[in-house]
PDB file of N, CA, C and O in Angstrom:
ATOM      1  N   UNK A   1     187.026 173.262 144.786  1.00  0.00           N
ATOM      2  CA  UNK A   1     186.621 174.638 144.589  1.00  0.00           C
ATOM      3  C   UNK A   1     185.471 174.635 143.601  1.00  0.00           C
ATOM      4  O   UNK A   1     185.494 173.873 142.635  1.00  0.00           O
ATOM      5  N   UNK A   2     184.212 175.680 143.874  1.00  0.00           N
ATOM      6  CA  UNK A   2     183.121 174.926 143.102  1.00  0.00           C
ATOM      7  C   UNK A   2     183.133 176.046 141.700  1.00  0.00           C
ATOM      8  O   UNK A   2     182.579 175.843 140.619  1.00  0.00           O
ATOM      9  N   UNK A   3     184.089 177.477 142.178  1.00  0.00           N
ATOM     10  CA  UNK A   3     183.955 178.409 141.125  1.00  0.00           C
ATOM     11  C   UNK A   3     184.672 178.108 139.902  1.00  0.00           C
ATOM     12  O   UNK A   3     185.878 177.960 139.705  1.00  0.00           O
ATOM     13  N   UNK A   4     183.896 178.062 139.296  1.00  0.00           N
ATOM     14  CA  UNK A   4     184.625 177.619 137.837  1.00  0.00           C
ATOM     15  C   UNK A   4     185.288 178.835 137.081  1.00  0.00           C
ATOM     16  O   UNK A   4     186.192 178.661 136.264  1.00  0.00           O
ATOM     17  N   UNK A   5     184.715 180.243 137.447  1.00  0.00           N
ATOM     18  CA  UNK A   5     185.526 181.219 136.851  1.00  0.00           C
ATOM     19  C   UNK A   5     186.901 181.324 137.181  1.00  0.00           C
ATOM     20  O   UNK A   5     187.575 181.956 136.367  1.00  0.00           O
ATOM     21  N   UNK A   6     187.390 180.938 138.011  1.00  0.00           N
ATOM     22  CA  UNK A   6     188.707 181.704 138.127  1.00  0.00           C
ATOM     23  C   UNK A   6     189.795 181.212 137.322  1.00  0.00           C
ATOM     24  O   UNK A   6     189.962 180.045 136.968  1.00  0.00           O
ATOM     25  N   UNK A   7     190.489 182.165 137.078  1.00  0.00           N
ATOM     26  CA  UNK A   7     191.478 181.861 136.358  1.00  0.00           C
ATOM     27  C   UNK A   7     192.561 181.129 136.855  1.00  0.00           C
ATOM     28  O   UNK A   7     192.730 181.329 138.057  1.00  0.00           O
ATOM     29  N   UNK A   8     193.749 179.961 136.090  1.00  0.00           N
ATOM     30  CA  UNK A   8     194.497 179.576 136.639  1.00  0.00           C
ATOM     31  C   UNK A   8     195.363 180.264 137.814  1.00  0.00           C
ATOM     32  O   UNK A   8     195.527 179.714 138.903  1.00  0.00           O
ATOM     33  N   UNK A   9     195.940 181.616 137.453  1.00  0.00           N
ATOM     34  CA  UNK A   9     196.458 182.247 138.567  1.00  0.00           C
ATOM     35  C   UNK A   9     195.992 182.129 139.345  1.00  0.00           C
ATOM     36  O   UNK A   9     196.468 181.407 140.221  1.00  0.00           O
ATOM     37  N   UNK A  10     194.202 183.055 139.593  1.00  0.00           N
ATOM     38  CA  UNK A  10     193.461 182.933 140.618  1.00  0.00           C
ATOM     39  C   UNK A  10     193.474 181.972 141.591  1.00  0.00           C
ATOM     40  O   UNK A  10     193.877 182.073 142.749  1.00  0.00           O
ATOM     41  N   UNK A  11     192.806 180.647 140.796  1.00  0.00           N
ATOM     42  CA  UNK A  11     192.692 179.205 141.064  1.00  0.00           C
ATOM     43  C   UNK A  11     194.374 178.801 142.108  1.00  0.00           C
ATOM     44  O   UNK A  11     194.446 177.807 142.831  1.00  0.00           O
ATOM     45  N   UNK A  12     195.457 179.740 141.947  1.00  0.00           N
ATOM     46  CA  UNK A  12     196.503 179.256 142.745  1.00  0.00           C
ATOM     47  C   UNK A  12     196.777 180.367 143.706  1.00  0.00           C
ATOM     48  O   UNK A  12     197.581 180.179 144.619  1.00  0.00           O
ATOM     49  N   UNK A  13     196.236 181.380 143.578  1.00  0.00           N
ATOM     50  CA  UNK A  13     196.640 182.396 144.635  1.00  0.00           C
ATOM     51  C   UNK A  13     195.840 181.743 145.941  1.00  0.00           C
ATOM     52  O   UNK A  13     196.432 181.493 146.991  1.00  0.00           O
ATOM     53  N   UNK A  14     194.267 181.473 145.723  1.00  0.00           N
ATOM     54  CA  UNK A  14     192.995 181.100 146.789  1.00  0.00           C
ATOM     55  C   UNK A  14     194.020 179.444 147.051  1.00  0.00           C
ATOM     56  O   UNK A  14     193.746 178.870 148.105  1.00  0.00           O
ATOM     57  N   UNK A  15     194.898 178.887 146.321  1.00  0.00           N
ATOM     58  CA  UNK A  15     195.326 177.603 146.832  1.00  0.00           C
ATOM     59  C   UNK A  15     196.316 177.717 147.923  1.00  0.00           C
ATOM     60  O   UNK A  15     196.551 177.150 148.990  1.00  0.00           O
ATOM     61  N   UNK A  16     196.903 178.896 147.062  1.00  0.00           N
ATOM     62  CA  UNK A  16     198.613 179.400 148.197  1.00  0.00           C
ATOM     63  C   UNK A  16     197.428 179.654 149.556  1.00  0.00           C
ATOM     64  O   UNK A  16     197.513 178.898 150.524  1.00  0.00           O
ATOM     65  N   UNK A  17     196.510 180.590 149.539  1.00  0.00           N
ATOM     66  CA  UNK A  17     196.698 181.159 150.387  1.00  0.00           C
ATOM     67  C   UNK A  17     195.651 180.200 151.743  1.00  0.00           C
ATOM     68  O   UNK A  17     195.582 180.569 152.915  1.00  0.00           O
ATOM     69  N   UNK A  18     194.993 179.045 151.208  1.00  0.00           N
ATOM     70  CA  UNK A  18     194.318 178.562 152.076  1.00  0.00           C
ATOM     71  C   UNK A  18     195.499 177.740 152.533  1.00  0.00           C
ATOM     72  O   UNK A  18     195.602 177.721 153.759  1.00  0.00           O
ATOM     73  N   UNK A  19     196.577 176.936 151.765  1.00  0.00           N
ATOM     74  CA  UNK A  19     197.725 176.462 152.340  1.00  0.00           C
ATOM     75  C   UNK A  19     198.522 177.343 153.236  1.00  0.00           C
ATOM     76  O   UNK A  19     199.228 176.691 154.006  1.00  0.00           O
ATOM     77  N   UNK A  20     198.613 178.591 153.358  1.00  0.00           N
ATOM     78  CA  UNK A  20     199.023 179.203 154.851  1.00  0.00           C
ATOM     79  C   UNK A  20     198.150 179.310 155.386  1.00  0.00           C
ATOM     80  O   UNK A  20     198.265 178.939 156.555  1.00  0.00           O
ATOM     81  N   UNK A  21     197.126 179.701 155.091  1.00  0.00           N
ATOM     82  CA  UNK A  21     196.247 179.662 156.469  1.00  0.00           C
ATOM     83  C   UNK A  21     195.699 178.369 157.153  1.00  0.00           C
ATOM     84  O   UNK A  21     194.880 178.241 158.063  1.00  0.00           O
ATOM     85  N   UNK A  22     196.443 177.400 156.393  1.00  0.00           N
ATOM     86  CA  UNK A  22     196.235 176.311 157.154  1.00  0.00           C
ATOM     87  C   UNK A  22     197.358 175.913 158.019  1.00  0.00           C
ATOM     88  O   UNK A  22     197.243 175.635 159.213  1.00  0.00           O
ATOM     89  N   UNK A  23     198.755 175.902 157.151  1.00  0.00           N
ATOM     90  CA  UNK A  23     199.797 175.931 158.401  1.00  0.00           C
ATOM     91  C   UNK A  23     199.683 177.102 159.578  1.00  0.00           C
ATOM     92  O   UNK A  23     200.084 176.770 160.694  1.00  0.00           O
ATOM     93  N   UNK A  24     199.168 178.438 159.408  1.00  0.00           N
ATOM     94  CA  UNK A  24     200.000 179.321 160.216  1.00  0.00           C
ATOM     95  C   UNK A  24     199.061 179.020 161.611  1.00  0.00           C
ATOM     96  O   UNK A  24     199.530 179.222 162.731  1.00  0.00           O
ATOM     97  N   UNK A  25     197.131 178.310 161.316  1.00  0.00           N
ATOM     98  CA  UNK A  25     196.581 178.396 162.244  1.00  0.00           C
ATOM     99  C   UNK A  25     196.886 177.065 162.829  1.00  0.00           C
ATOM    100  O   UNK A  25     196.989 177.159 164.052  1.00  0.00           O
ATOM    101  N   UNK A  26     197.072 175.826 162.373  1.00  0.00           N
ATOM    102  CA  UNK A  26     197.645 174.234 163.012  1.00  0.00           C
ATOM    103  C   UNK A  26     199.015 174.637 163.958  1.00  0.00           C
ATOM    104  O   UNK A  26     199.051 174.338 165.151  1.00  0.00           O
ATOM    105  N   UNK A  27     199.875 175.185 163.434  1.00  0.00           N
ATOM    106  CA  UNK A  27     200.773 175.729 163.802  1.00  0.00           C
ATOM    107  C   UNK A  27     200.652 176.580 165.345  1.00  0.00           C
ATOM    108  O   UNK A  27     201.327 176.345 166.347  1.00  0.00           O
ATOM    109  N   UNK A  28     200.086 177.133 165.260  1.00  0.00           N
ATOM    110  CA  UNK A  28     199.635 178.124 166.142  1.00  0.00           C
ATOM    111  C   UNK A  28     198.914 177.722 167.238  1.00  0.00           C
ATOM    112  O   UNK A  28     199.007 178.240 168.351  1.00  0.00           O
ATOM    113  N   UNK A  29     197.957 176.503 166.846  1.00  0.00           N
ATOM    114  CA  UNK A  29     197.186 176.487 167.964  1.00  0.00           C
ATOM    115  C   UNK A  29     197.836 175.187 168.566  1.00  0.00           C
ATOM    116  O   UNK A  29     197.714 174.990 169.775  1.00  0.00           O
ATOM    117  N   UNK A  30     198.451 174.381 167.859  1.00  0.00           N
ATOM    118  CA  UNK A  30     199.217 172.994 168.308  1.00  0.00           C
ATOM    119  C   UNK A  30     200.251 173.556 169.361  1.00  0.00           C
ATOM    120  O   UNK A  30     200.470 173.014 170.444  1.00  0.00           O
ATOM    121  N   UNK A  31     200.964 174.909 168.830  1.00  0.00           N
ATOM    122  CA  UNK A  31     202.329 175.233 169.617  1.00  0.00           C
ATOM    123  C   UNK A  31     201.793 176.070 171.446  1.00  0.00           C
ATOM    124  O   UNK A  31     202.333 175.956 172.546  1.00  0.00           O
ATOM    125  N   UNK A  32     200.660 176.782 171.047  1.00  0.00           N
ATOM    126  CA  UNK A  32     200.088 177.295 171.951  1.00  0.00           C
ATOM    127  C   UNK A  32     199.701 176.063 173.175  1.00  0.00           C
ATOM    128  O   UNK A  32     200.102 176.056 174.339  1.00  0.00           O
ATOM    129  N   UNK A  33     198.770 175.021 172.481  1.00  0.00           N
ATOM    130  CA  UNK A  33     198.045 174.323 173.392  1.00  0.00           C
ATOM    131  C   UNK A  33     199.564 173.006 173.823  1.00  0.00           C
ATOM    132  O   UNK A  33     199.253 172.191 174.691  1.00  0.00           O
ATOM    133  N   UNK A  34     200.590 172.912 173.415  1.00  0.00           N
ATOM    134  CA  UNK A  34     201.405 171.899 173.618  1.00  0.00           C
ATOM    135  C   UNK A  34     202.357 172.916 174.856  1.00  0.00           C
ATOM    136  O   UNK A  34     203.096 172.273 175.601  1.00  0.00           O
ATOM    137  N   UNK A  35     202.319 174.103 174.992  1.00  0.00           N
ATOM    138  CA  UNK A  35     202.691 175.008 175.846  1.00  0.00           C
ATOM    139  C   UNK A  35     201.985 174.765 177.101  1.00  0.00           C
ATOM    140  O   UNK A  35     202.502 174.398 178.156  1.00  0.00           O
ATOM    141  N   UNK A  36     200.477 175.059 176.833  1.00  0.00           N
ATOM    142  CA  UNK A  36     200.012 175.217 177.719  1.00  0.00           C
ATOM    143  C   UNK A  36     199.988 173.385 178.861  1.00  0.00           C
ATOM    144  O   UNK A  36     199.879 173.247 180.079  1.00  0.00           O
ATOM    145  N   UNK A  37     200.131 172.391 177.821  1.00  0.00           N
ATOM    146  CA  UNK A  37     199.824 170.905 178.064  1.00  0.00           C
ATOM    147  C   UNK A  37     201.645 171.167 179.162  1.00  0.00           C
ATOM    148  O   UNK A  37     201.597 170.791 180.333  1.00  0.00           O
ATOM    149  N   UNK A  38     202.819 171.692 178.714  1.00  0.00           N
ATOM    150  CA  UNK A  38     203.863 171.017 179.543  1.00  0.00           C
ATOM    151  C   UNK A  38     204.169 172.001 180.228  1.00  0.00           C
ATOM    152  O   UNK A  38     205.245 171.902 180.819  1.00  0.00           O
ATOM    153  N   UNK A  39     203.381 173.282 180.411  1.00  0.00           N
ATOM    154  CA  UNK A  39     203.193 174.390 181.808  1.00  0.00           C
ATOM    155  C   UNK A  39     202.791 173.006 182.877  1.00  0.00           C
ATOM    156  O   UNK A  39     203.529 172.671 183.804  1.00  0.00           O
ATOM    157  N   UNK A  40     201.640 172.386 182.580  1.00  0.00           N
ATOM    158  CA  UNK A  40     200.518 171.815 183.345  1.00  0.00           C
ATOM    159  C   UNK A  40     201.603 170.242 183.785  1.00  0.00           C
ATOM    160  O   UNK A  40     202.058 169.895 184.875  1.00  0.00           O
ATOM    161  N   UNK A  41     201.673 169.820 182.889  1.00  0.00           N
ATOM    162  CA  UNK A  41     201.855 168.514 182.813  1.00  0.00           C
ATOM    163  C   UNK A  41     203.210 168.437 183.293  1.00  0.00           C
ATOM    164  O   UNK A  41     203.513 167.366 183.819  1.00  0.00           O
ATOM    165  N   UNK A  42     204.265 169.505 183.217  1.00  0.00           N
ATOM    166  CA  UNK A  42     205.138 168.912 183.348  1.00  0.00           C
ATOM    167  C   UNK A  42     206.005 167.897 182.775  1.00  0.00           C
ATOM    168  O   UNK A  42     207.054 167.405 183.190  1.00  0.00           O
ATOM    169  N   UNK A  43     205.359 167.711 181.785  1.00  0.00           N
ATOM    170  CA  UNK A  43     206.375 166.870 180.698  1.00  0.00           C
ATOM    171  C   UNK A  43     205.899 167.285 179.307  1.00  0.00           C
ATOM    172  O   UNK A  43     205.121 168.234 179.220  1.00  0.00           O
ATOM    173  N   UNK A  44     206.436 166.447 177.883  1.00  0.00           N
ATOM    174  CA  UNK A  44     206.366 167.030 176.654  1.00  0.00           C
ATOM    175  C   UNK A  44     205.188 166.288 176.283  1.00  0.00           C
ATOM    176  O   UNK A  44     204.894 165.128 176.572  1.00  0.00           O
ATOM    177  N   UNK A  45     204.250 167.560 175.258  1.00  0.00           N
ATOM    178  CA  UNK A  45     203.466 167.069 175.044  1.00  0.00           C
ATOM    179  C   UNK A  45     203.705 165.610 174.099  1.00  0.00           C
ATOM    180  O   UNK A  45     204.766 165.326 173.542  1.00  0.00           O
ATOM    181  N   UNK A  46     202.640 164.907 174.077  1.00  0.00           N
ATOM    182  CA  UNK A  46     202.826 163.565 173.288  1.00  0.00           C
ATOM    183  C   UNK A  46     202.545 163.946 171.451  1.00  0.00           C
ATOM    184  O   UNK A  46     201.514 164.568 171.198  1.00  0.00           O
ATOM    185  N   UNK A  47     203.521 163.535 170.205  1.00  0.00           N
ATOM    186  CA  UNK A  47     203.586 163.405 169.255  1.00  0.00           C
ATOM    187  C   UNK A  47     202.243 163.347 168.374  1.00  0.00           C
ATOM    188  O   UNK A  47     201.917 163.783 167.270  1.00  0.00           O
ATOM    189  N   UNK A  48     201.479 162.433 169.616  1.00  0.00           N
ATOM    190  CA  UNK A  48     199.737 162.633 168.523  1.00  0.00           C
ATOM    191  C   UNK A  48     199.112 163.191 168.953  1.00  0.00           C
ATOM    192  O   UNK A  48     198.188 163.282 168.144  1.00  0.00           O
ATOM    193  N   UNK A  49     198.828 163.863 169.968  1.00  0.00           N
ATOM    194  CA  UNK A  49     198.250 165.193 170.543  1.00  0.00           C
ATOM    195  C   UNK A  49     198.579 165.997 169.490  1.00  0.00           C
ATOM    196  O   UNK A  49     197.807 165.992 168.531  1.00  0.00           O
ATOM    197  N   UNK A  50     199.849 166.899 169.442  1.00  0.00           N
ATOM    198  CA  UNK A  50     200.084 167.661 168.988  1.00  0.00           C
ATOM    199  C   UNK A  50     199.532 167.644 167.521  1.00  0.00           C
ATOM    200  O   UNK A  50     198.893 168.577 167.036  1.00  0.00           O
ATOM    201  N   UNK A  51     199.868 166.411 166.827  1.00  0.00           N
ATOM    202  CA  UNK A  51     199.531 166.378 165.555  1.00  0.00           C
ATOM    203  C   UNK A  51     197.951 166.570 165.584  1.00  0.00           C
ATOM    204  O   UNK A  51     197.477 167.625 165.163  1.00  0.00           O
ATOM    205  N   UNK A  52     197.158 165.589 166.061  1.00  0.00           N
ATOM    206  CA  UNK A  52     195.561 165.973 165.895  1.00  0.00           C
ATOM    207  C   UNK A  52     195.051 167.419 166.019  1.00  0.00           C
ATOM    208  O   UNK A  52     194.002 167.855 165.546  1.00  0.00           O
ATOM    209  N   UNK A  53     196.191 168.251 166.906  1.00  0.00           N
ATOM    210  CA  UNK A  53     195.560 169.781 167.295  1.00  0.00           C
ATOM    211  C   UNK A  53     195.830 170.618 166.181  1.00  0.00           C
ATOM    212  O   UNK A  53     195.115 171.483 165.675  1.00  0.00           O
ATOM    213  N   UNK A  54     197.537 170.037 165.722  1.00  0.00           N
ATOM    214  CA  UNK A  54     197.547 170.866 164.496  1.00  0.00           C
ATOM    215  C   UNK A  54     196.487 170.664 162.916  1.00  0.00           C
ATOM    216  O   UNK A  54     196.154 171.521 162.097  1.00  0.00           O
ATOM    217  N   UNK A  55     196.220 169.360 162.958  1.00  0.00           N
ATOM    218  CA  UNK A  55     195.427 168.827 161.579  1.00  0.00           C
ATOM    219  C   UNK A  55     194.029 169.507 161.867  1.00  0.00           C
ATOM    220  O   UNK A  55     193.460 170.229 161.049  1.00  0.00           O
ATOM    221  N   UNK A  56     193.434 169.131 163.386  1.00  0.00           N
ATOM    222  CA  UNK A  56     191.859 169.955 163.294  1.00  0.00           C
ATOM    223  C   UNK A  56     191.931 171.361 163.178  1.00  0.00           C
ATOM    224  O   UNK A  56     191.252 171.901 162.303  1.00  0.00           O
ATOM    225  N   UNK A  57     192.745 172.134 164.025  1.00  0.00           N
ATOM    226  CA  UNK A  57     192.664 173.706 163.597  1.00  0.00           C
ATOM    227  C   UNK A  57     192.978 174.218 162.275  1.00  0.00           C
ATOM    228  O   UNK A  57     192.397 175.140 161.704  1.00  0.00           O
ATOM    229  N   UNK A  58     194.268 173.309 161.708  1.00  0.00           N
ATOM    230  CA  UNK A  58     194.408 173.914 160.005  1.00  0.00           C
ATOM    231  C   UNK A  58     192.716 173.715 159.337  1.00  0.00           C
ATOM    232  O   UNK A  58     192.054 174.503 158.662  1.00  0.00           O
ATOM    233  N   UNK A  59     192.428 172.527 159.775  1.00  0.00           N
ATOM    234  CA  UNK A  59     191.358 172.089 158.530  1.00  0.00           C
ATOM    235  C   UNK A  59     189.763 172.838 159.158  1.00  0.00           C
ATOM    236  O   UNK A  59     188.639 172.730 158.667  1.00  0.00           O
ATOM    237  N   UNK A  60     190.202 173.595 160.398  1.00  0.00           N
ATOM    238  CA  UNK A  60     188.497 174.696 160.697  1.00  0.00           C
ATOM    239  C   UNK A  60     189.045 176.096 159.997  1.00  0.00           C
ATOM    240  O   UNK A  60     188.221 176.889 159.540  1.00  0.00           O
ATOM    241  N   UNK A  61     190.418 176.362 159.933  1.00  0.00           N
ATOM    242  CA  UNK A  61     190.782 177.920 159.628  1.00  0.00           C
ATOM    243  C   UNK A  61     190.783 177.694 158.014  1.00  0.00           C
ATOM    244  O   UNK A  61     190.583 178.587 157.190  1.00  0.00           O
ATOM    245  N   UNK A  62     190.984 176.649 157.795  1.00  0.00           N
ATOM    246  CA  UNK A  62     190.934 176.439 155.960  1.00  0.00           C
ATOM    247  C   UNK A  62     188.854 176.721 155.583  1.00  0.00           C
ATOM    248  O   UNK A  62     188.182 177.313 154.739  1.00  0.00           O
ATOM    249  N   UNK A  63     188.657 176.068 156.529  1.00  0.00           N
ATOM    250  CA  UNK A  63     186.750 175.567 156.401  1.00  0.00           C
ATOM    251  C   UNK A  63     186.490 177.140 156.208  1.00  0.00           C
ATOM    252  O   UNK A  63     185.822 177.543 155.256  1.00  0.00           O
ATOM    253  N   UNK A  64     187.135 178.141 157.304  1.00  0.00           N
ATOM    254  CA  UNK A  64     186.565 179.396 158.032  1.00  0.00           C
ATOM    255  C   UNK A  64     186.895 180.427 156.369  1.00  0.00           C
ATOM    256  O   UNK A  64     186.158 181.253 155.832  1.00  0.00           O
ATOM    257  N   UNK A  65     188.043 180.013 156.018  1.00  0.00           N
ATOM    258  CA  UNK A  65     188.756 180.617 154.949  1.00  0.00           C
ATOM    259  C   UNK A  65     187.904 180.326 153.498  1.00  0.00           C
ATOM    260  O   UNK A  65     188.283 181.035 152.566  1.00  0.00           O
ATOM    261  N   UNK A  66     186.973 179.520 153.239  1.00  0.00           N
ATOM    262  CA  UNK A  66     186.459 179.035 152.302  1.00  0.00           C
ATOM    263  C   UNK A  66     185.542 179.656 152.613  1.00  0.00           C
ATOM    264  O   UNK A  66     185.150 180.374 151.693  1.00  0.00           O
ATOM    265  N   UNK A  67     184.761 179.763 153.862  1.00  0.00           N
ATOM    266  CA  UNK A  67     183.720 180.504 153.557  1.00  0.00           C
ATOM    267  C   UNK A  67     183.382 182.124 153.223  1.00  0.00           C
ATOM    268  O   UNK A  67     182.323 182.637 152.864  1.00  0.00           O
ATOM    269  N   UNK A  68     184.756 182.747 153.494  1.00  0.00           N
ATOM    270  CA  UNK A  68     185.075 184.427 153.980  1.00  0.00           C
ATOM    271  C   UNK A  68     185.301 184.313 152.447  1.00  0.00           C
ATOM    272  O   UNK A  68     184.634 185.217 151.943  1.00  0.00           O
ATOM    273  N   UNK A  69     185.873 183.685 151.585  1.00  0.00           N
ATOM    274  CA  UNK A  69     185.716 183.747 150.311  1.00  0.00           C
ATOM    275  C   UNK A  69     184.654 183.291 149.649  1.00  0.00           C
ATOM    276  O   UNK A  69     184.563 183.619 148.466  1.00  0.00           O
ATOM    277  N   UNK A  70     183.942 182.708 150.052  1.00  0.00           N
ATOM    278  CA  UNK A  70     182.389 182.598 149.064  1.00  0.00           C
ATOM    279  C   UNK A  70     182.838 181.386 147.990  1.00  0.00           C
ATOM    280  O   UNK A  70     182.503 181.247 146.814  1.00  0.00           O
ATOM    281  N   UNK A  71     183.524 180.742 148.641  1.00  0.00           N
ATOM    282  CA  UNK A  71     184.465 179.094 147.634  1.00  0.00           C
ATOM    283  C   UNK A  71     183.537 177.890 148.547  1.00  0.00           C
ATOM    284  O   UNK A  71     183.695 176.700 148.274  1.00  0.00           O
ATOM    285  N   UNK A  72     182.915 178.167 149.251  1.00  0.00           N
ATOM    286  CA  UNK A  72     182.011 176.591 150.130  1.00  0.00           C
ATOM    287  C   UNK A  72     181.084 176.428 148.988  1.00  0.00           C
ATOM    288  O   UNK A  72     180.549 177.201 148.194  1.00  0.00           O
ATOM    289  N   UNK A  73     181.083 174.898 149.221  1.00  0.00           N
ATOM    290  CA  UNK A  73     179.900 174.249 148.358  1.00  0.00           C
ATOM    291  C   UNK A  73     178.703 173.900 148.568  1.00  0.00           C
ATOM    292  O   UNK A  73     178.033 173.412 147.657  1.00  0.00           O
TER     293      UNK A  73
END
């Protein structure tokens, strides 16, 4: 975080809250697209699929979230 003003609270509210918006969107788009993979596929999605879908979408909705706050470096 590059703002040096914020206060400790602060400094943990912008922490809480990029940590949900990182689970709720990994979450979301892993459960969606692992839906849509065993509509299609017919079987369960595979363990590292799922994980890579959830790690890249948390870490673009965290990116997206840093910038809507004016916290990018």
């Amino acid at each position: 975080m590059s703002d040096q003003s914020l206060s400790p609270g602060q400094a943990f509210g912008r922490w809480l809250l990029h940590v949900i918006v990182f689970l709720v969107a990994g979450g979301v788009a892993a459960g969606v697209s692992a839906l849509a993979y065993q509509a299609v596929a017919q079987t369960q999605t595979p363990l590292g699929i799922y994980a890579v879908i959830f790690a890249a979408s948390g870490l673009i909705a965290y990116r997206q979230t840093e910038r809507v706050l004016g916290t990018d470096a």
